[in-house]
C-alpha positions in Angstrom: 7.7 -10.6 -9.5 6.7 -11.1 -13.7 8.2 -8.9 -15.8 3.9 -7.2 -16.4 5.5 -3.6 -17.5 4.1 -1.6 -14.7 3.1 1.8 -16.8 5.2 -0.1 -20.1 8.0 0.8 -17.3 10.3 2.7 -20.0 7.7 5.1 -19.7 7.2 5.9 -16.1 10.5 5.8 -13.5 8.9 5.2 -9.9 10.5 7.8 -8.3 10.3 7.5 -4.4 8.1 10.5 -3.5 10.4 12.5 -0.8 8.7 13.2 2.5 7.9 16.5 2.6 7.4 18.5 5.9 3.7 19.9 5.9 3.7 23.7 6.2 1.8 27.1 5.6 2.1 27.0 1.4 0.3 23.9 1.1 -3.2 24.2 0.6 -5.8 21.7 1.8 -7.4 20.0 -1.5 -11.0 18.7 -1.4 -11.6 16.7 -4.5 -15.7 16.2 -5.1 -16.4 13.3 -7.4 -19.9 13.0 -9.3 -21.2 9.7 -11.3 -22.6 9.3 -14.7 -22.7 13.1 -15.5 -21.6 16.0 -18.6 -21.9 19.3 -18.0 -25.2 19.2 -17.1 -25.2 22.3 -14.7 -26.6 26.0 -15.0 -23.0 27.4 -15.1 -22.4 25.7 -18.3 -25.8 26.3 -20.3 -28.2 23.9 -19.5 -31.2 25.0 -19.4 -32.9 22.1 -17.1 -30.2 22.4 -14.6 -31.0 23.4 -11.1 -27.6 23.7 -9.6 -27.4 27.0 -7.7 -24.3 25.6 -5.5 -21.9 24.1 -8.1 -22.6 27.9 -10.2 -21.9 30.0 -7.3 -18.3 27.3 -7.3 -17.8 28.3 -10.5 -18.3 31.8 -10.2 -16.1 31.9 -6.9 -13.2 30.0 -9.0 -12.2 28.4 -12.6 -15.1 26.8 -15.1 -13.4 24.7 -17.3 -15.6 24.6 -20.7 -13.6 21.5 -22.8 -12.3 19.1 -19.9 -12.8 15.4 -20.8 -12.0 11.9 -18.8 -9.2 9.2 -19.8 -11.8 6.6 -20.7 -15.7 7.2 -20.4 -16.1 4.3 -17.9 -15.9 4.8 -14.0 -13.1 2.4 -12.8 -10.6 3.8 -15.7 -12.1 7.3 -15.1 -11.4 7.1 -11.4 -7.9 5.5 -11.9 -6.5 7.8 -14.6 -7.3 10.8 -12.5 -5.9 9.4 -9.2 -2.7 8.1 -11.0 -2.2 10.9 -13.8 -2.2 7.9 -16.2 -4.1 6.5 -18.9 -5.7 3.5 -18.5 -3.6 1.5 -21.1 -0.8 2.7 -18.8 -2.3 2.2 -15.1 -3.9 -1.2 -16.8 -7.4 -0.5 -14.8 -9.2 -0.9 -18.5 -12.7 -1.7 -17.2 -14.8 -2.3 -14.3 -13.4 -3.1 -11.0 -16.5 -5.4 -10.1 -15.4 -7.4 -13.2 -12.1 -7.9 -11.8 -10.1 -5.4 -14.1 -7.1 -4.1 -12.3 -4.2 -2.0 -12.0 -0.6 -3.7 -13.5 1.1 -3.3 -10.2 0.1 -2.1 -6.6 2.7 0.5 -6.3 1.7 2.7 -8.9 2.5 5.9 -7.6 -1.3 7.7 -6.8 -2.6 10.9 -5.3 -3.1 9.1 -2.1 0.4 8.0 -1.9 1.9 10.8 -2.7 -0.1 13.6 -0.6 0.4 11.3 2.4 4.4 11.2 1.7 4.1 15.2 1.4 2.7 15.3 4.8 -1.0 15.3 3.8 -3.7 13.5 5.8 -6.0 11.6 3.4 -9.5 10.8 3.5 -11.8 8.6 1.0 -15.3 9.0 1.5 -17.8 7.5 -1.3 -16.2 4.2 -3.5 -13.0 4.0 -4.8 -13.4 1.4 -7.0 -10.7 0.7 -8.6 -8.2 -2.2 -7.8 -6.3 -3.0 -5.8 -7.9 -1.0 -3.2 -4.6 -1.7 -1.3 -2.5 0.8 -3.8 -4.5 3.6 -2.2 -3.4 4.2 1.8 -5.9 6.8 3.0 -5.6 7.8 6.8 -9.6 8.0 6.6 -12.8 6.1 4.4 -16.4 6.1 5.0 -19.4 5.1 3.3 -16.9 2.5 0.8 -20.0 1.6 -0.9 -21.5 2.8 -4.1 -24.6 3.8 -2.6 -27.1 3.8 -5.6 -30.1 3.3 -2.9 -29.2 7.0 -1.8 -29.4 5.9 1.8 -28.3 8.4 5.0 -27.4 11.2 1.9 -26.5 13.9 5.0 -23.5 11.2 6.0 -21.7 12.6 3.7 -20.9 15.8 4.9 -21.0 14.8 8.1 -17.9 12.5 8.2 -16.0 15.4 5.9 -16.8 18.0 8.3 -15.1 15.6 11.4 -12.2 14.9 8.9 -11.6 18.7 8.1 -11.4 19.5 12.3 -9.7 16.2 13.3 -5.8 17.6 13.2 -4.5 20.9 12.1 -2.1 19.1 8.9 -2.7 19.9 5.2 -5.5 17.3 4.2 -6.7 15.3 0.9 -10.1 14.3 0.8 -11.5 12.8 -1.6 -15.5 12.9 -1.5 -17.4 10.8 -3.9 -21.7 11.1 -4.8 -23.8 8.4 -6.3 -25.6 10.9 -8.3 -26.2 10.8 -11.0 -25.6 7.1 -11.6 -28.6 5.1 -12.3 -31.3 4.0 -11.0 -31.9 7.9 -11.6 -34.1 8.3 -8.4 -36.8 11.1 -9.0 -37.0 12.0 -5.4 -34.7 10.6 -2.3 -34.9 11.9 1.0 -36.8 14.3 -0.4 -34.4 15.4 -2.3 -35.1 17.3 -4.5 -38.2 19.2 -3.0 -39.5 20.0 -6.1 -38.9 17.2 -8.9 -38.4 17.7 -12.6 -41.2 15.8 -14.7 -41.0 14.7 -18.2 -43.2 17.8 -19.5 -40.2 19.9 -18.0 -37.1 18.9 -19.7 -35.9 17.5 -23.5 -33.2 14.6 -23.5 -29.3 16.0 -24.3 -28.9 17.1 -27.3 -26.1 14.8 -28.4 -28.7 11.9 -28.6 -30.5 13.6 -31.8 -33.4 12.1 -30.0 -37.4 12.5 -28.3 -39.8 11.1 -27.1 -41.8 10.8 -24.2 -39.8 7.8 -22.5 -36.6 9.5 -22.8 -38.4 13.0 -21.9 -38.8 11.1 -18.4 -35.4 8.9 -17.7 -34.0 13.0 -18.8 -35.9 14.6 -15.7 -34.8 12.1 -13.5 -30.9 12.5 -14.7 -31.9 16.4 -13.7 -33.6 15.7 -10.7 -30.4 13.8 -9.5 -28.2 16.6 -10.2 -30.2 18.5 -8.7 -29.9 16.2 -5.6 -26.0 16.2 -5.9 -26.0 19.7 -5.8 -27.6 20.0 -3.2 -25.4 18.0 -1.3 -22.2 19.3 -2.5 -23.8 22.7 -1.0 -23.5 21.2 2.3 -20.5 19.6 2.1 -19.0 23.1 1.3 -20.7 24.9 4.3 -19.3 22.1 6.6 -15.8 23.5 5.4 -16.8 27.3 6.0 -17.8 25.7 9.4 -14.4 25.0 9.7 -12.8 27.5 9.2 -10.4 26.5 6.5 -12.1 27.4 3.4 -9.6 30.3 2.3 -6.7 27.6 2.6 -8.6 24.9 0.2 -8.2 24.1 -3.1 -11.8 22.5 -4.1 -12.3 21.0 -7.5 -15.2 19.3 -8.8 -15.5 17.1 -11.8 -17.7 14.2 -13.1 -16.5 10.8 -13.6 -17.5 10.6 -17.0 -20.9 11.2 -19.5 -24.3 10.3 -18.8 -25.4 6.8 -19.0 -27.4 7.7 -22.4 -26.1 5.9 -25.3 -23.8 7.8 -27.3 -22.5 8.7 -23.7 -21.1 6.8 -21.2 -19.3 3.7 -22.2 -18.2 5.7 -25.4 -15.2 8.0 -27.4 -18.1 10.6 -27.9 -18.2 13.6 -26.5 -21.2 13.4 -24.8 -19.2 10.3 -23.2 -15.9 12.1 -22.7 -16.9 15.7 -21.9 -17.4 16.4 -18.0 -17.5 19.6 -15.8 -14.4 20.7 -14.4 -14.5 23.6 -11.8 -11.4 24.2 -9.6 -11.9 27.0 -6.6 -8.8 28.0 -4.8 -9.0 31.5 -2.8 -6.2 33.5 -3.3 -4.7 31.7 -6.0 -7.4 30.9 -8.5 -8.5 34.3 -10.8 -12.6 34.1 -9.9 -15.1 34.3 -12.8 -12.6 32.6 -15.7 -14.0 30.2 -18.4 -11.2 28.9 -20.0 -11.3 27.0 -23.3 -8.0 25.4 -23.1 -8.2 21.3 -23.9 -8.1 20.0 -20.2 -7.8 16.1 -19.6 -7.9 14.5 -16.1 -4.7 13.5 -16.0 -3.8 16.9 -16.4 -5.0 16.5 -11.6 -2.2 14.6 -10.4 0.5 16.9 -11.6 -2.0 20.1 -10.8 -2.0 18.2 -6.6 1.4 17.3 -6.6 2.4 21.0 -7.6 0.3 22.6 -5.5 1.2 20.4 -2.3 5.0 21.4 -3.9 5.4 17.3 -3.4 7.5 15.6 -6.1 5.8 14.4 -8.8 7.3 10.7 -10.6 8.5 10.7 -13.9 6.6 10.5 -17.2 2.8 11.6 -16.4 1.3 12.7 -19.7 -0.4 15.1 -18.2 0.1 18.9 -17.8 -0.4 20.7 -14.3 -3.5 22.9 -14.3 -2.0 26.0 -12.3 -1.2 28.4 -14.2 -4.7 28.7 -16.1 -6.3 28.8 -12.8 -4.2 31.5 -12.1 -5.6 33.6 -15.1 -2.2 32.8 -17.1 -1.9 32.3 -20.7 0.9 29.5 -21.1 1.7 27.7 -24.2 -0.6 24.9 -24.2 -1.7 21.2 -26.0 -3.1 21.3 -28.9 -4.5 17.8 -29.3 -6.0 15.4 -26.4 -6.8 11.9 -26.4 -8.8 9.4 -24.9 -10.0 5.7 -25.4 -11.9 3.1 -24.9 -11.6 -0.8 -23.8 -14.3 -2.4 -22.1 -17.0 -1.8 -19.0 -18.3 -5.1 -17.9 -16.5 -7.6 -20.6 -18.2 -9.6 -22.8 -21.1 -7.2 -23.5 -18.8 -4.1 -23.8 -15.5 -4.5 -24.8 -14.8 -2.7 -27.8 -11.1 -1.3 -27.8 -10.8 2.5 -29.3 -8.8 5.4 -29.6 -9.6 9.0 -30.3 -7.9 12.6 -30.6 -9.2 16.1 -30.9 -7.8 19.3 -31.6 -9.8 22.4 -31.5 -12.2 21.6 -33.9 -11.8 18.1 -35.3 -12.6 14.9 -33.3 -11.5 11.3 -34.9 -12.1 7.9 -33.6 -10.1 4.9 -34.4 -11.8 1.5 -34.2 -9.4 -1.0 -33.4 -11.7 -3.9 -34.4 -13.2 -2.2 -37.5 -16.4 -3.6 -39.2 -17.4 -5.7 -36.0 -20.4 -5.6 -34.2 -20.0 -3.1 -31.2 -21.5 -5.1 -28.6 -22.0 -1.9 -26.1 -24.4 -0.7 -28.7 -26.8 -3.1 -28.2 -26.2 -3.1 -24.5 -26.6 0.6 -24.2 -29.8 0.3 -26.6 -31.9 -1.6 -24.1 -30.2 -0.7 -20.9 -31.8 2.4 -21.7 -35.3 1.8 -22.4 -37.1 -0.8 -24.7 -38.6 2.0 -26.8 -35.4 3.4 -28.2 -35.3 1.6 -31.5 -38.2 3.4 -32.6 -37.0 6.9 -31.5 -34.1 6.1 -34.0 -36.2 5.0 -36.7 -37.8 8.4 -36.4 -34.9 10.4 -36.2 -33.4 12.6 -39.0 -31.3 10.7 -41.9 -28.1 12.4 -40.1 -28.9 11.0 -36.4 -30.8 7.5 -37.8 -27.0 6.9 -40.1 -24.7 8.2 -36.6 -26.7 5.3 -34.7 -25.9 2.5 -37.4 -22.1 3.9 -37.5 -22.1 3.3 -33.8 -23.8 -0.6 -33.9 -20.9 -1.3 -36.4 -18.1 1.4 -36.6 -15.7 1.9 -39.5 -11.5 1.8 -38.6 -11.8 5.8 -38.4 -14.8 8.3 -37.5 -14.0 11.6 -38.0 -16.2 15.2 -37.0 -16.0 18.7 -37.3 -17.2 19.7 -33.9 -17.9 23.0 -34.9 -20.7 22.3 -38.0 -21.3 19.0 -35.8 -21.0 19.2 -32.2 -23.2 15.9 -31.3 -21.1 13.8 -34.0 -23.6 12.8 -36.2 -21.9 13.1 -39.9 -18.5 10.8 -40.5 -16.1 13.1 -42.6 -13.8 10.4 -42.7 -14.5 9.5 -46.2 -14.9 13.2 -47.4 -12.0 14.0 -49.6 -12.5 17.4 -48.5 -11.1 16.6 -45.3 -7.9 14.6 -46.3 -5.6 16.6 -44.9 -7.5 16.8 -41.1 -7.7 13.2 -41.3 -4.1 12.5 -41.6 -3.0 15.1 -39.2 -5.2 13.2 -36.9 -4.2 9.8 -37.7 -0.5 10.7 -37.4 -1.1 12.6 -34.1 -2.8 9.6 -32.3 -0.4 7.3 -34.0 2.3 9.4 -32.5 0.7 9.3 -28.5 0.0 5.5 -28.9 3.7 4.7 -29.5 5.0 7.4 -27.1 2.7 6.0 -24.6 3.6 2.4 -25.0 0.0 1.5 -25.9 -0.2 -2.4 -25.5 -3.0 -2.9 -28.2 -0.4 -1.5 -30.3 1.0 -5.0 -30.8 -1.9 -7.4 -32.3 -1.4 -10.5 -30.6 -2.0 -8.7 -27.3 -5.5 -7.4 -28.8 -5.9 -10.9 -29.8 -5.5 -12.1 -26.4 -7.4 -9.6 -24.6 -10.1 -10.2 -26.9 -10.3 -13.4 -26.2 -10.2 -13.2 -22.5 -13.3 -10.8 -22.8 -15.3 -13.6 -24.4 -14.6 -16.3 -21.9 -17.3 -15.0 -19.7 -20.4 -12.1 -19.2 -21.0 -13.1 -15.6 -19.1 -11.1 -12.6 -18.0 -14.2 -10.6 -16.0 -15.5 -13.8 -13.7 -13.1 -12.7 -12.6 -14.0 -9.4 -9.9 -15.2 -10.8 -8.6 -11.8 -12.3 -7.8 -11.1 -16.2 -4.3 -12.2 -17.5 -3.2 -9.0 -19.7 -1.2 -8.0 -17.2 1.1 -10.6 -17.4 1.5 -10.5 -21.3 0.7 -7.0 -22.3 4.5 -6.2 -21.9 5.5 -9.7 -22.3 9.3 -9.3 -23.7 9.9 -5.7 -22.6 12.7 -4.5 -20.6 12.1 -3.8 -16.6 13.6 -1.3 -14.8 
């Protein structure tokens, strides 16, 4: 085997996850996965939302008001919160479909290590992240994105003969198309009664209108409303059987909307999902916490609550004791980042922190060309340019930052909550810059970040440009191979 630095391997010791014998303390955990969505839900403000079942979760458990994802992209998303890692550590840095992939198959996961505690698994929706091989589930249906939103009830159909096929602690994992794009207005006649363009506004972080985006806006809320619908049966099917009081259900999107400024980005309206975690008798009903909540913070939260050992060297924090209703000592800065979706036409390597109230981005190829901007711009709709051109000064300056960033963006989320005025520059601000820039500086190097050295960003740069076509990659990236080229295995 190459020496590829599985997880910069200083950083994580595999630990061989003892088998643990399944009994009464550990709670079934049913994990519900959306696409392509923020907090786009009644429960959290929104105004357009229709989503009486995911607000009646919340009120029954923990809503989670500042939870973001590891990357804003759904392969990374999906493998940071099912390995506790970030993606520079897991190495899953873009798209599956464009052959992006874990560093090593053995990287200890949530499937893995539920099924070693005596957990039955189940995967129902895509996984996709690779290899699919790391992830052993007793159970998968419907492995296919779905993005036709074909046979819709399936879904709680095949949970509800997983939840009464054995009497062991289970894991499933249950994973919705909505509300990817193409943002259906109506499927299966869901929902009954669909949003129009007269009905809604776009999200606010855009800075944005017009009539175009007034309609692609309905049908993000139309899809929500679909998923919520859907999620509503798939939680009756576990009342039907009978072990709702013994389940811990969370539910979280896989990253922003597929606006731009959203997905594929270190903004918040990229970063910034719903998090709501039910679990009866343990969860304190009705909180909204405010605490800085990241998804690697689930593998550790699982782990504990399945009382399975955990490896070493997650950078994540477990979750139980705020859903409890504690007030622990908790982080004061979280971080996220960036690398690529597709390649050629997205990768754009950054890195970003927050603390309570400041946000900064690092570009880590400063003064380039973002090639996701101009993606984004017309993967939206043709008609976007002009909305820009007719925004405010603020918002019309934001969208030129993003089409060619600076090394450092920095915001004050509380005068500037959609990220539309750079402080970085602002003498006045000094101080919050370097407390940020020495904060991230400090998590890159603790957490072995590969782009750290420059010949690897080099290197992975070019690799991105050899191709913009899927079947280029069939013959899978070379980081991992040279990433930790050098470093010492254990």
């Amino acid at each position: 085997m190459n020496r590829i630095g599985f997880l910069s391997l200083s950083l994580v010791t595999l630990v061989a996850l003892a088998p643990t014998c399944s009994g009464a303390g550990q709670p079934n955990i049913l994990l519900i996965v959306s696409e392509d969505n923020g907090p786009e839900l009644g429960t959290y403000g929104d105004p357009y939302a229709r989503t009486p079942n995911l607000d009646k979760l919340a009120a029954e458990g923990v809503r989670f008001d500042r939870a973001f994802v590891a990357q804003a992209g759904c392969s990374p998303s999906r493998a940071s919160f099912l390995t506790g890692l970030y993606p520079h550590q897991n190495g899953q840095l873009g798209l599956a479909t464009w052959g992006f992939r874990m560093y090593r198959e053995d990287t200890p996961n949530m499937a893995r290590s539920l099924k070693e505690a005596g957990y039955r698994t189940g995967l129902i929706g895509k996984l996709h992240v690779n290899p699919e091989s790391a992830f052993p589930f007793d159970f998968k249906a419907i492995p296919t994105a779905n993005f036709r939103r074909k046979n819709l009830a399936d879904y709680a159909k095949h949970a509800e003969s997983f939840f009464g096929a054995s009497g062991r602690p289970f894991f499933l994992s249950v994973n919705y198309p909505d509300a990817h794009r193409p943002w259906l207005r109506q499927a299966e006649g869901l929902p009954e009664k669909p949003l129009d363009a007269s009905d809604v506004q776009p999200l606010a972080y855009l800075g944005l209108d017009g009539l175009k985006l007034r309609q692609l806006s309905a049908g993000h809320y139309n899809s929500m409303e679909r998923l919520d619908v859907l999620v509503g049966d798939l939680l009756a099917a576990l009342d039907r059987s009978g072990k709702a009081d013994n389940t811990l259900v969370v539910y979280l999107g896989d990253h922003g909307a597929d606006f731009i400024r959203g997905k594929r980005t270190c903004y918040e309206g990229g970063l910034r999902i719903p998090l709501i975690v039910r679990w009866p008798g343990r969860a304190k009903a009705g909180q909204a916490r405010s605490e800085l909540v990241s998804t690697v913070d689930l593998m550790p939260t699982f782990l504990a609550a399945a009382e399975a050992q955990s490896p070493g060297g997650l950078p994540g924090t477990s979750l139980i004791d705020l859903i409890e209703g504690k007030n622990p000592a908790w982080r004061r800065y979280l971080f996220a980042e960036f690398h690529a979706h597709a390649a050629k036409p997205n990768f754009y390597p950054q890195r970003s922190v927050r603390n309570d109230r400041y946000k900064l981005i690092e570009s880590l190829m400063p003064g380039e060309i973002n090639p996701g901007y101009d993606f984004t711009l017309h993967h939206i709709e043709g008609s976007l340019p002009a909305a820009i051109e007719s925004a405010p000064p603020d918002v019309r300056k934001a969208y030129r930052t993003m089409e060619r960033p600076p090394r450092f963006e920095l915001y004050d989320l509380d005068a500037d909550p959609f990220e539309f005025r750079n402080l970085a520059d602002d003498s006045a601000y000094a101080d919050v810059l370097r407390e940020l820039q020495r904060e991230l500086a400090r998590w890159r190097k603790e957490t072995k970040d590969p782009l750290l050295d420059e010949r690897n960003l080099e290197r992975l740069k070019a690799e991105a440009q050899i191709d913009s076509k899927p079947g280029a990659r069939e013959r899978g990236w070379n980081y991992p191979n040279y990433f930790f080229a050098g470093t010492e295995s254990h």
